[in-house]
N, C-alpha and C positions, 0 to 999 in steps of 0.2 A: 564424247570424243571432242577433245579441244585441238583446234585446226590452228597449226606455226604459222605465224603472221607472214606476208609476202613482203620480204624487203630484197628492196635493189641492190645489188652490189655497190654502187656510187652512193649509196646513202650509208649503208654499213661500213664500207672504208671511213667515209665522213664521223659516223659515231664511234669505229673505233682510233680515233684520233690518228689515221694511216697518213692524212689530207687535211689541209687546215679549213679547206671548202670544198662543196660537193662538185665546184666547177673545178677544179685541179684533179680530183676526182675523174673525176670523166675526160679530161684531156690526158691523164696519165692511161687510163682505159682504152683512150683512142687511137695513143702512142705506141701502146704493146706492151707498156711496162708494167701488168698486172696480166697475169694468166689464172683461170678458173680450171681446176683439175687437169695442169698443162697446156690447157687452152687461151689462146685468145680470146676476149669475150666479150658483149655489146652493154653501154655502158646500165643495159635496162635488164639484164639477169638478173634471174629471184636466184639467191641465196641459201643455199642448205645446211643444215649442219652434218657437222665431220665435212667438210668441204677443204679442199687446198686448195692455198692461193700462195702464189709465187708472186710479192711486189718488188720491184728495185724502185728504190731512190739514191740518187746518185751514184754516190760508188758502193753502197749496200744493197744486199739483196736476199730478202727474207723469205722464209716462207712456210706457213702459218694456217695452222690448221681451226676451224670455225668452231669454238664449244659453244655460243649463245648468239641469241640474234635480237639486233633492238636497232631503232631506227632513232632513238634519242644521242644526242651530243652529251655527255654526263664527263667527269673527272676521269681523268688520268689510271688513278688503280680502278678505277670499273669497267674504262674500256680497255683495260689487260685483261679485263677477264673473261673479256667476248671473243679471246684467244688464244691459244697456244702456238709457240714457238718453237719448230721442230729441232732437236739435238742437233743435228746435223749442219742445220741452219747457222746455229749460234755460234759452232767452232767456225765455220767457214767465213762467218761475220769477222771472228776476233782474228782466224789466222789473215786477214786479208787487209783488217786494221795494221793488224801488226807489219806487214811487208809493205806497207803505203809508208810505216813510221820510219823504217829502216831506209828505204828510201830515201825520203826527205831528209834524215840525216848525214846521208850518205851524199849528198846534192844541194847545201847548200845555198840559199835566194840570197840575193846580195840587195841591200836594200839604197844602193846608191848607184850611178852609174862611175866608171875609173876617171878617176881623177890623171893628171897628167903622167904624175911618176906612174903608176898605177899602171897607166897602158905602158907607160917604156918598159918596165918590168915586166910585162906581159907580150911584149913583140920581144924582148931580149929570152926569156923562156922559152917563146918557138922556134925562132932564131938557133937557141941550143940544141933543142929536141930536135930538127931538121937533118942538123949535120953530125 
């Protein structure tokens, strides 16, 4: 009988490329923005397979179910492999990308502040819109 190796949660984020270090790792841990099968969870939980983990970063929020366990930092396609991406997950990623995109198209950043005409034009617009 061969016994699954005991890894951390902060370390297996770490090896599946979740966290660029195991210190980010753990301050995300500490933050909340990693739940263990719904849970909150201390940054020193042993890890199981078939396990869910719910991580946000930033304005994404995955959530990922555990097929393998390895406590090494390896490439990119091998730490996909130490997990699956639930269906559910991926549409909510994309429908969320997508209304972030519409958005900002729809809202405009101006990459200058208004130049003089620029404000009259723009005090003469409320000026109209007012009355």
């Amino acid at each position: 009988m061969t016994e699954s190796p005991k890894i951390r949660i902060d370390k297996w984020l770490w090896a599946a490329r979740f966290f660029k270090t195991r210190a980010l790792a753990k301050t995300a841990l500490e933050g909340g923005k990693v739940h263990y099968e719904g849970q909150r969870c201390k940054v020193s939980k042993i890890v199981e397979l078939g396990a869910t983990l719910t991580i946000r970063q930033g304005h994404d929020e995955k959530t990922v179910v555990i097929k393998q366990l390895s406590d090494q930092r390896r490439g990119a396609p091998e730490a996909q492999a130490l997990y699956d991406e639930t269906v559910e997950s991926i549409k909510l990623r994309m429908d969320e990308a997508e209304r972030r995109r519409k958005f900002r198209d729809a809202n405009p950043l101006f990459d200058h502040r208004p130049n003089k005409k620029e404000r009259r034009q723009i005090h003469r617009f409320k000026e109209d819109s007012n009355s």
